[in-house]
Each structure stands twice: as structure tokens, then as C-alpha cells.
ROLUMMI-184723 format. One record per residue (C-alpha): x, y, z. Coordinates in steps of 0.05 Angstrom, whole numbers, plus 5000, padded with zeros to 4 digits. Each point is the difference from the previous one (the first is absolute). Layout:
<kenus>
XYZ/...
</kenus>
This chain:
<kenus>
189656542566/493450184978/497250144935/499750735001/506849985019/502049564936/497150474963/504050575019/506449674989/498849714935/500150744973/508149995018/501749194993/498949614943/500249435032/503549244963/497049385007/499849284961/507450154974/500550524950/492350245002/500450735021/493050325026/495950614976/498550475051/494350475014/504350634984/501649544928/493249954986/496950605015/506450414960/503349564947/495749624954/500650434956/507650255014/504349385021/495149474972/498350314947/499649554935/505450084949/496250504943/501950454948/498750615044/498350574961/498249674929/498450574943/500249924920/504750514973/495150424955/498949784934/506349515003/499449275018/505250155054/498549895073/502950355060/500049665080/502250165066/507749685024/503350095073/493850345036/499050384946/506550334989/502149814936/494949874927/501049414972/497249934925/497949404949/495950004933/495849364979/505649754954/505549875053/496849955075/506150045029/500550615027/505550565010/502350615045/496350604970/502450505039/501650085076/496950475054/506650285014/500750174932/493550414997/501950365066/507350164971/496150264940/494550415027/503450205060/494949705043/498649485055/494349494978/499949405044/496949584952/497549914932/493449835027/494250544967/504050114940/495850184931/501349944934/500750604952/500849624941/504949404977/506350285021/497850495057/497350015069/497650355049/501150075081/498050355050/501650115077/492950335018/501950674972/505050014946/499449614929/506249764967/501149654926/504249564988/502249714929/503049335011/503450024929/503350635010/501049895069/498450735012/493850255042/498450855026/493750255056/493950074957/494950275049/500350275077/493449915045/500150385066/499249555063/492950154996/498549604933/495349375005/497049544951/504450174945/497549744931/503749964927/496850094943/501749404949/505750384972/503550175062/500050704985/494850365053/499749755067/493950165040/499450075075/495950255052/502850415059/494450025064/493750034958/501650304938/503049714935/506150244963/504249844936/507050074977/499250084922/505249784966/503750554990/499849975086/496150555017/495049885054/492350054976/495450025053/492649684978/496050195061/501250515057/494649865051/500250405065/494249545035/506049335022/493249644995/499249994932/505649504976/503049904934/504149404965/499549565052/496249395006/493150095017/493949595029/504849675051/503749604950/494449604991/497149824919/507049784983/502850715018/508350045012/499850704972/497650744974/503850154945/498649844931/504650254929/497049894935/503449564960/504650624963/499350385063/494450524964/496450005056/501549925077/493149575033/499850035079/495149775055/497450475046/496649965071/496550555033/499649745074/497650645020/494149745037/502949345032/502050015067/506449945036/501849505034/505650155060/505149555009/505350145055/508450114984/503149825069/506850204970/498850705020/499450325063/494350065012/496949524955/495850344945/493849844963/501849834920/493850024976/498949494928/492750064957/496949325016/493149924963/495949525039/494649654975/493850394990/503950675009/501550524949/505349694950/505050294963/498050354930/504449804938/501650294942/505049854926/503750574990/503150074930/505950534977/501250184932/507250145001/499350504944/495150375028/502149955070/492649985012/496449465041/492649664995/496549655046/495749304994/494549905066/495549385012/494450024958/496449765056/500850245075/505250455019/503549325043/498549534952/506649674978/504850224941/504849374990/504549604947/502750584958/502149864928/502750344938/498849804939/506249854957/497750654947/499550495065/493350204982/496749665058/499349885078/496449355022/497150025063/496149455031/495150375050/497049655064/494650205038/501050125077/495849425015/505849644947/494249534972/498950404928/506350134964/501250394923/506150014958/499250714975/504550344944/501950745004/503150494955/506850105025/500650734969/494150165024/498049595052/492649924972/496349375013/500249574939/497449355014/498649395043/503749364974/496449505047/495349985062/499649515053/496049925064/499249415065/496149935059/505549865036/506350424968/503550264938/507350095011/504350304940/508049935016/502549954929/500650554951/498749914930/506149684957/501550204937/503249404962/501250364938/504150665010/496550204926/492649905016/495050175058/497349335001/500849905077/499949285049/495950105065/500849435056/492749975022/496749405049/492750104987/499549224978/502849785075/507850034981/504850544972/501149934927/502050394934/494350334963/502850394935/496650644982/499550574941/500750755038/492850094970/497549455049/499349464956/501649275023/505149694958/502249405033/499849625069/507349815000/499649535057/494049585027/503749745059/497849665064/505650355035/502050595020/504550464956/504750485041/503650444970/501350234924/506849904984/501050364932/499449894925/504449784933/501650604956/495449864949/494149905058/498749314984/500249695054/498550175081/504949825058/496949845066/499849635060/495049625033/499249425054/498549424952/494749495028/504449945055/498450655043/506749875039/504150074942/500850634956/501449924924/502850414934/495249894938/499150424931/493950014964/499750264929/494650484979/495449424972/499649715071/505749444995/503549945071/506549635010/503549795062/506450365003/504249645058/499349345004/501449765067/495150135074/500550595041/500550725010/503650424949/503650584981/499650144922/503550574959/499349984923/505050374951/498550634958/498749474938/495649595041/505649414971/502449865064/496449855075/504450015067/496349535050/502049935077/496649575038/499749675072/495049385017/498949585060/506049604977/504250584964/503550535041/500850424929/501949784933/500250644942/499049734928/501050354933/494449804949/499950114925/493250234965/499249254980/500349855083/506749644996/503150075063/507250115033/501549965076/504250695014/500649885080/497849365045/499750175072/502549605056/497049885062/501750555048/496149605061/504349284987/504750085056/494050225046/494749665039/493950054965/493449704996/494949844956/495050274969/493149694977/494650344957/493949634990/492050274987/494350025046/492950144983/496850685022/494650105046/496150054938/500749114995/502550054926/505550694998/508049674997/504150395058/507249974988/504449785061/507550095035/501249585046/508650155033/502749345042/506049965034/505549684977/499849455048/492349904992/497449415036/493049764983/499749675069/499950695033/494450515008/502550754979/497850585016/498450484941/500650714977/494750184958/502150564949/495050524969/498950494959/492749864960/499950684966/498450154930/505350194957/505249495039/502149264991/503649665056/501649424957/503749914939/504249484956/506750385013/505449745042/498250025076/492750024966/498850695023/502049915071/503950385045/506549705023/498550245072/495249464990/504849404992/503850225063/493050035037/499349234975/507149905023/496950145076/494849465006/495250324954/496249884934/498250584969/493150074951/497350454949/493449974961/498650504941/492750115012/494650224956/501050774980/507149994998/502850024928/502049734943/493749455001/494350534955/494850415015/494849555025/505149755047/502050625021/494650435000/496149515051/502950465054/495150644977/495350405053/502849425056/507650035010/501849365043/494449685005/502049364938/507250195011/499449745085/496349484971/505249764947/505150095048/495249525057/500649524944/507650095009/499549815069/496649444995/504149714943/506150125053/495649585059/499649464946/506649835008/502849635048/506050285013/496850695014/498950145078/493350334981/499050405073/506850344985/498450474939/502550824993/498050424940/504150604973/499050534945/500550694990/496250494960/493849644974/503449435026/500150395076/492750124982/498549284986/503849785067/497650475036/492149764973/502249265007/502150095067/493950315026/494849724950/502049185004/502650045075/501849405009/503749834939/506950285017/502650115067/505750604981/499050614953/504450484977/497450524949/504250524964/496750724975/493449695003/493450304970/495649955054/493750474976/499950074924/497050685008/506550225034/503049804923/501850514944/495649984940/503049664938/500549405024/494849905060/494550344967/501449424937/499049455049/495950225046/495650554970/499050615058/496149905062/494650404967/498849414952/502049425041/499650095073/499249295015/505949754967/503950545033/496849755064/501649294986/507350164989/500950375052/504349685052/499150495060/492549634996/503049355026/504750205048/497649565057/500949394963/507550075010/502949315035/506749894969/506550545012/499550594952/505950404990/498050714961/505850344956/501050674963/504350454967/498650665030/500650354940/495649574963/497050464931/496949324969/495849685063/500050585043/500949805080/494350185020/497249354974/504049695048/499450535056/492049954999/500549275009/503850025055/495850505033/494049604990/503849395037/501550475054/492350165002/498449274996/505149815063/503549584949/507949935001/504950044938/507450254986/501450504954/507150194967/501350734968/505150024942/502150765009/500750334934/499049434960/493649984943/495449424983/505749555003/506949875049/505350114950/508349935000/503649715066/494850155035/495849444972/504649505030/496850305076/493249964963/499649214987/504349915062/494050285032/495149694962/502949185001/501850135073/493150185011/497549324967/504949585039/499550275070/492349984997/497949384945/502649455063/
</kenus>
């Protein structure tokens, strides 16, 4: 039976070998490492509001279980069945539910918002959307809900009659949604003010960008759905902050100070409602301002602080407010080479630097009540781990969990009391409860959901960059009955983009478990985190500017010759996979370094950078205008006849992120060049191969590797 064969049958056989041992099939790990091997957690942690009570997930979700810090051992709150009996409806699951206050909650099913008081045991319909409704945002109160229907924005007050903010005829001019791509750190467009005064909103005028067809086969005949897709060096969208006084119904409007498509990102409210900070970015995103604004009357106030690069400035925190009594804000800010915590006055003056780290903060987690002291996480000097620390305001950091890895932390209301779940290269998932002195008790201890299986190793060690003195970290998957006598064939897997990291000091460290079953087959399977992808610093980072791929191919050469080093690696039998930057830097490997791998397979590749939208390509890359040779340089339809090894092209049809015409004018230019490849459509599917049908995906794509990598 050959191997392709194998391969389809493993998707209906697990097959049982060395006694008890059961094996994890492709269809396993493609679909359920995060279903049926999912560590044991406590799905759905959340504080209880200003109560040291805790609320989790039980039985998939269908049932609340509750503890408080004085006895962890935790009780039936209330039931799913219970809610439905009570609210007369049908909710599958607890999972999305909010909380009102400490005794009430909130879900919804999309359209409909019920309350439910868990002391009372009573609960009524508090708001109805129509089907239309999207990106429906609370204010802190739970009393107005706003939501946008196509692209305007609406709001049920709270006595539930329906407001609406804008009413713009033109479908190009979009309100409350996210704008700039998502890019800055955006997840969405609507903003209340802390005692919902005011109503804040982003708004995109993409009048003037063009529209990009993509084609729906579901109807007959196919039509043209056409998307705005700004591509670099093209007209851009044009943002604006809309405010709306709810007293006076009336609306201002905040523009760049700058160019009409410069960027308006990171909106804040400070805690007294008299303010809007903005941080505004230039289109060429290398001069950025914190600006103030009048909220009443949308008059420019202020700018807090300015900072410019050669090479970029990229904002994707808004200002925190520690205090909920002053305007003294935190800004996260990496203008000395790594994210950290600079504390500032709303007149602009410098108070503090809170953190003078050589590592990388991520994310602002919250504050005490008093404003004391700062939550956050960062990587530690381990960039494979991330971290929960507090600093106070006079610059005094503390570690808050103690042990290696990546973590989940949620603090209380008090700031008494810090949840911590954690995996690590050793640890499927352990949750601790720590007090404010950092005393710690285990909640949950997972057990291995992969014991009974077949599973191999996995090694990370650090390689230097092409640079001679840069650490790379490495993966390195064997098989479970690796023999160093043997010579393996490997599957080199990429991704090399900024704002990604393939490798991490969770359990599985960061792989894929599609990746142990391809090590079950014969293979080892190897991942470098090259320079520009994240979590390492600017510097490191940022080397990628004006020249995407150029010291990423050669970080990832460095990978390749690390793998020849060893001498159970059968160096003439290398394949390379990736998709989206990752396609790109497959894709560029494949025809840039020749002869280093003998099978390809890219996924949604980038293969001209001009063909990319805006936001992000124009940040790396500048616009053709500027930078014509890197754009030459990275362009892989340049190198076409350099192809030796087997290429195999994919696509999701109805890609809106790396449109297919990337891949399309590639393929024409091998046609051009006499030069053969294979090329698989995903009809319907966007910039990646989602549900079931990823199962046929990496069927394709590890068949692929084994019928040609002989």
C-alpha cells in the first residue's frame, strides 16, 4: 500500500499498535487539539464584579459553576436549563455571557439580550436587535447598547428606543466599525465614555478606493462582489472620530491634522469625559502624536507626546487610565528598542518611565482601584515565554506568576486577588489563585490528554542568525520511534512575518498537532522564528524595513544548514510550507535558494507587495514610489526560472486579505517562462481553509510532501 494511500485511511482508522498505544490521525490533528485534546482549564474564568467571587465554565459550558477566594471549592451556580426555563429561550451555552453587576448577567443569542439575577433566580428580554445588527457595544453600565446595521451606527437608549447617530446614503462612508484594516491594535469602532455622555466612533470614507471583484460561485451565474481593497500606493481610506452628545443629539467631527489618509488610531476617554485621546500616524506611519481633543466640542487641545523612526512608528495601544479619578494616563511606547510603560500628565508632561525593560511588554492588563499599581504582561527575558508583572507608579515591577510559560491572568475588582492559567513545554495547563502577597493555590492540574497516544518529541534549541551574533529560536518534532542511526527527511515549517511567533513555551511549544502525526510518517518536522517576527524588539524586528525577505531567507538558510548538520537529517530530501507571509517566504525560498529544498507548498502567498493593501505593506515596505528596488527584490515573479524543486500553489478564491491575484500573476508568469507548477483553488474560502474542509487542505498539502520529497 503506498503512502498516499495510508494517508487516506488514517482519516477513518485510528489505528493500535505496541499494546494499548492508540494513534492520532490526520483528521485528529488538523480538528481536535483544541476540542478532544484540549487541556483541562477553567473555560470561561470572570471575577464577579466588585465581589471576590469567581464564575467558570462546567459540562461544555452548560452549567456556571462559582467559588470566592475563601473556599476554592466550587459549587453549581445555576444551570443552562434553568436560564432557558426562565427566559423562555434556547441558549446553547453559557459561553459570551457578561456581567451586569454582582448578582446579574447578561446573554445574548445575536439579537436578543436577556438578564438574569442569579439570587432571585428571575431574568426578562432587555433589548431586541434586528437581524441586521453588528458590532454591538455596552456602555459600562449595561444600559445602551450600540450597533451598527450596513454602514451606519445606531443605539438603543435605555429606555429602548432606537437612536440612530449617522444616516449616510454614500455605503462607502462607514461608521462604527473597525477601520484601517484592523491594523494599530484595531478590533473595533465604537467607543462610550465612561458615563455614556458621549458616544465616540471611527469613521472611514473609502469613497475613492477601489473595488476589488471577487467572484460568488454559489449563484447562477456567478457574480462579481466587489470589497474596497487599498493597495499600496493607491488612494486609502479617509478616517474620522465621530463624537455624539446624547443630550444634544448633535454630533462633531475630529480629522487628521495632517493628510486627509493619515491614520486616526488608539481611541481613549479620559475617566472625567472631558477628553478624546487620539494617537495620529502619518500615512508613511514613521511620525506619530498623541493628540487630546475636546470631547464637547471636538476642538484640538493638545499633543501629549511625539515620536518618529526611519524605519516605523506603530501605535496599537490606547492610552490607560490607572486612576478612574485623574487624567494622568500610561502609554506603551518602544522608542528605546522594546515596548514599555511611560506615565504621563494630560498636559504632556513626563511623570515617570514605569518600566525600563529589555523585553517586550504586550498587553495592559488593568489597574488596582486606587491606581497604584499597573497590570501587564510581557515576555520576560525569555521571548518564548509570556509573563504577568505590576509595577507601582514609582517604577517598582514585581513578577506576578512564578513559574515558565505562557499565561492567562485575570485580576479581581480589588486588585487583592490574581487568577493565573498557564501551559509550558512540560505543563498541559495548571490555573492558580494568587493573593496580593503572591501566595499561590493550584485550582485545576491538567492531565495529559496525548498519554495514551503515540507521540514524539519535541526539541527547542537556538541558532545564530545570518547576522553571526542574533539567537534564532528552534522546533525541532521527532517521531516517537526516533532512531539517530537513520537519515529523515524533514518538513520545514514557516511563517517569518512580523507580528507572528511560531515558537513558544506552551505545551506542544506552539506547534500544530498535524505536525506530530507528520513525524509519525518518517518525518522530522522544523521551525525557525526568524528575525522580524515578534516578540524579540524593535531592532530585531524592524530589520525587515524597505527589503521584505531578503534577512528573513537568510535566517531561515541558516535553518537549513543547522538541519544538514545533523546527522540524522537526509539533507537532499527537504520541503518547505507556509502560508500567508509564510506562502510568501516559501514561495521566495523556493525560487530564490533553488537548491535548498526540493518540495514547496505555499498557502495565500504575497507574491508582489504592490499587489498588498496599505496599512500594513506600505509600513514594511514603503510604496514603489519610494522604494522600487526593494519591491523589485521581493518580488518573486523576478525569479521564476530558478524553480528546480516541485511547487504546489494554493488559494482561497475568495481571498479579501492576500487577494489571488498574487497568486494568479505568478502562475501566469511560469506559464510565460515554460515553467511547470500545480495549483489548488479553495472555492469560497478567504485567506485561510477553515472548518472540515481543512482536513482536505493538509491532506493535500502533506500528501504533496510525501509523494514528491522521495
Amino acid at each position: 500500500m503506498n503512502k498516499h494511500l495510508i494517508l487516506i485511511f488514517s482519516f477513518f482508522i485510528a489505528v493500535t499498535a505496541f499494546g494499548q498505544t492508540k494513534k492520532i490521525t490526520l483528521e485528529d490533528g488538523v480538528l481536535q487539539q483544541n476540542r478532544n485534546f484540549r487541556a483541562d482549564k477553567l473555560l470561561g474564568f470572570q471575577w464577579v464584579p466588585n465581589t471576590n467571587k469567581y464564575i467558570y465554565f462546567a459540562e461544555a459550558g452548560k452549567k456556571l459553576m462559582t467559588a470566592d477566594t475563601k473556599n476554592t471549592n466550587a459549587t453549581e451556580m445555576v444551570t443552562l436549563s434553568e436560564v432557558n426555563k426562565t427566559l423562555g429561550s434556547d441558549f446553547k451555552s453559557f459561553f459570551g455571557v457578561i456581567w451586569k453587576d454582582a448578582s446579574t448577567f447578561i446573554l445574548s443569542n445575536g439579537t436578543k439580550y436577556y438578564e438574569y439575577n442569579v439570587a432571585a433566580k428571575t431574568g426578562k428580554l432587555v433589548s431586541e436587535l434586528t437581524e441586521k445588527a453588528e458590532n454591538t457595544t455596552f456602555d459600562d453600565a449595561k444600559e445602551n447598547i450600540a450597533y451598527t446595521e450596513k454602514n451606519n451606527l445606531y443605539f438603543l437608549n435605555k429606555n429602548k428606543e432606537k437612536v440612530t447617530v449617522t444616516n449616510e446614503a454614500n455605503e462607502a462612508i462607514v461608521s462604527g466599525q473597525s477601520i484601517s484594516r484592523s491594523e494599530f491594535g484595531i478590533s473595533n469602532g465604537i467607543f462610550w465614555s465612561p458615563k455614556a455622555t458621549y458616544l465616540a466612533f471611527y469613521q472611514k470614507d473609502e469613497t475613492e478606493v477601489a473595488d476589488y471583484p471577487l467572484l460568488d460561485i454559489t449563484q447562477t451565474p456567478g457574480k462579481l462582489e466587489n470589497i474596497k481593497y487599498p493597495m499600496i500606493g493607491q488612494k486609502s481610506e479617509k478616517p474620522r472620530v465621530g463624537i455624539y452628545n446624547l443630550s444634544t443629539k448633535k454630533t462633531v467631527f475630529i480629522t487628521p491634522r495632517g493628510n486627509q489618509d493619515d491614520y486616526l488610531t488608539n481611541l481613549s476617554w479620559t475617566p472625567d469625559e472631558k477628553y478624546v485621546v487620539i494617537a495620529e500616524l502619518n500615512r508613511g506611519q514613521n511620525d506619530m502624536s498623541l493628540n487630546v481633543y475636546d470631547a464637547q466640542t471636538g476642538i484640538f487641545m493638545r499633543t501629549i507626546l511625539n515620536e518618529k523612526s526611519n524605519r516605523w512608528v506603530e501605535p496599537e495601544h490606547a492610552a490607560f487610565f490607572p486612576n478612574k479619578k485623574s487624567n494622568n494616563l500610561v502609554w506603551i511606547s518602544e522608542k528605546d528598542g522594546f515596548n514599555n510603560l511611560y506615565y504621563y500628565s494630560i498636559e504632556g508632561k513626563l511623570i515617570k518611565q514605569l518600566t525600563k525593560n529589555k523585553f517586550i511588554t504586550r498587553t495592559i492588563l488593568g489597574s488596582n482601584p486606587t491606581g497604584t499599581e499597573i497590570y501587564f504582561m510581557a515576555t520576560g527575558e525569555n521571548p518564548t515565554n509570556m509573563l504577568g508583572y505590576k509595577v507601582d507608579l514609582k517604577g517598582k515591577q514585581t513578577l506576578i506568576t512564578k513559574d515558565q510559560g505562557i499565561h492567562t491572568v485575570v485580576a479581581s475588582t480589588d486588585g487583592n486577588w490574581f487568577f493565573d492559567e498557564y501551559s509550558n513545554h512540560t505543563t498541559p495547563s495548571k490555573s492558580i489563585l494568587y493573593d496580593n502577597k503572591l501566595k499561590g493555590k493550584t485550582l485545576l492540574e491538567s492531565t495529559n490528554k496525548y498519554a495514551d497516544y503515540q507521540m514524539g518529541t519535541s526539541e527547542i534549541k537556538t541558532i545564530k542568525s545570518a547576522d553571526g551574533t542574533t539567537d534564532l529560536y528552534t522546533r525541532l518534532i521527532k517521531p516517537s520511534n526516533f532512531d539517530p542511526s537513520k537519515k529523515y527527511p524533514v518538513l520545514v515549517y514557516v511563517y517569518g512575518g512580523p507580528h507572528a511567533q511560531m515558537i513558544t513555551n506552551s505545551y506542544l511549544d506552539g506547534a500544530n498537532l498535524w505536525m506530530y502525526w507528520m513525524a509519525e510518517q518518517g518525518y522530522l518536522v522544523f521551525t525557525v522564528d526568524n528575525r522580524g517576527s515578534d516578540n524579540r524588539g524593535f531592532a530585531f524586528e524592524s530589520i525587515v524595513h524597505g527589503k521584505l525577505g531578503v534577512n528573513e531567507i537568510d535566517d531561515q538558510m541558516k535553518g537549513v544548514d543547522y538541519l544538514k548538520s545533523l546527522p540524522y537529517v537526509d539533507g537532499n530530501r527537504l520541503a518547505v510550507h507556509g502560508w500567508s507571509f509564510g506562502g510568501f517566504m516559501t514561495t521566495s525560498i523556493m525560487l530564490r535558494k533553488p537548491d535548498a529544498f526540493k518540495v514547496g507548498i505555499a498557502g495565500g502567498p504575497v507574491t508582489d507587495w504592490k499587489y498588498y493593501e496599505v496599512m500594513y505593506g506600505e509600513r514594511y515596505m514603503d510604496t514603489p514610489a519610494e522604494n522600487q528596488k526593494g519591491f523589485d527584490e521581493s518580488n518573486t515573479l523576478n525569479y521564476v526560472n530558478n524553480l528546480k524543486g516541485k511547487l504546489l500553489l494554493i488559494h482561497g478564491t475568495s481571498d479579501d486579505v492576500v487577494v489571488m491575484q498574487h497568486n494568479l500573476a505568478l502562475i501566469k508568469k511560469f506559464i510565460e517562462v515554460g515553467k511547470q507548477v500545480d495549483f489548488f483553488p479553495y472555492p469560497m474560502h478567504k485567506h485561510n481553509v477553515q472548518g472540515k474542509d481543512r482536513v482536505h487542505l493538509m491532506t493535500k498539502v502533506l500528501n504533496y510532501v510525501i509523494e514528491n520529497n522521495k
